[in-house]
C-alpha positions in Angstrom: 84.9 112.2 82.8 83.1 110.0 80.1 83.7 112.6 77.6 82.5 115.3 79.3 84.0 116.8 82.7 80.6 118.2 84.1 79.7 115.0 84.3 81.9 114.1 87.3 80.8 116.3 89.2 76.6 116.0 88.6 76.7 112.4 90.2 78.3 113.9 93.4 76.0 117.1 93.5 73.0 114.7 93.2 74.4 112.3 95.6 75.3 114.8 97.6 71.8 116.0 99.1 70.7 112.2 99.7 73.4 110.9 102.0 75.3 114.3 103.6 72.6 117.2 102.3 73.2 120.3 99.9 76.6 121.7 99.3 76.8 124.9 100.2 78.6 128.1 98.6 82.7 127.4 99.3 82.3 123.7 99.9 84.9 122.4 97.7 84.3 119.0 95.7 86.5 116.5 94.7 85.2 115.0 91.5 88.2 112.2 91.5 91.4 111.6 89.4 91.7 112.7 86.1 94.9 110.1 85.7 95.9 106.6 87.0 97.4 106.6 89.7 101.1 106.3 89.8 103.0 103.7 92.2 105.7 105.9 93.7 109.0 104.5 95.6 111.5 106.2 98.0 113.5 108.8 96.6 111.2 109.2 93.5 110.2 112.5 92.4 107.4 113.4 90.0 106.3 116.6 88.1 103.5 117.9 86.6 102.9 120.7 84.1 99.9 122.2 83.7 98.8 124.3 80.8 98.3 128.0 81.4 99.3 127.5 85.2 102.6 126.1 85.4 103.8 122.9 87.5 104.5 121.2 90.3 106.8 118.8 91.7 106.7 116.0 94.7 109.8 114.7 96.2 109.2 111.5 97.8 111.4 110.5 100.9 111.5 108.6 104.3 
C-alpha cells in the first residue's frame, strides 16, 4: 500500500479502462494482499482477527 491504501487500488482503476474497460457500480476489485503469504501444510489451521469485525479461521485438510 506504499503508505497509503488508496493507492492500491488507483493503479487498477487506471489500468482498468486500458486493457478490460471501466469498472462499473458493484464490480468488486481486488487490490492484492495486505500480508505475505503463508506456506500452509496438511492439517494446519490458521486464524485471523480482525479489528472491529471479528475473525476467521481455515482448516486445512486432504
Amino acid at each position: 500500500m506504499l503508505g497509503d491504501p488508496v493507492r492500491g487500488l488507483v493503479r487498477p482503476a487506471n489500468k482498468s479502462a486500458e486493457f478490460a474497460g471501466a469498472s462499473r457500480p458493484g464490480d468488486l476489485v481486488l487490490t492484492g494482499a495486505l500480508h505475505a503469504s503463508l506456506p500452509v501444510t496438511e492439517n494446519m489451521s490458521v486464524h485471523a482477527e480482525f479489528a472491529h469485525i471479528g475473525g476467521i479461521t481455515a482448516a486445512f485438510t486432504s
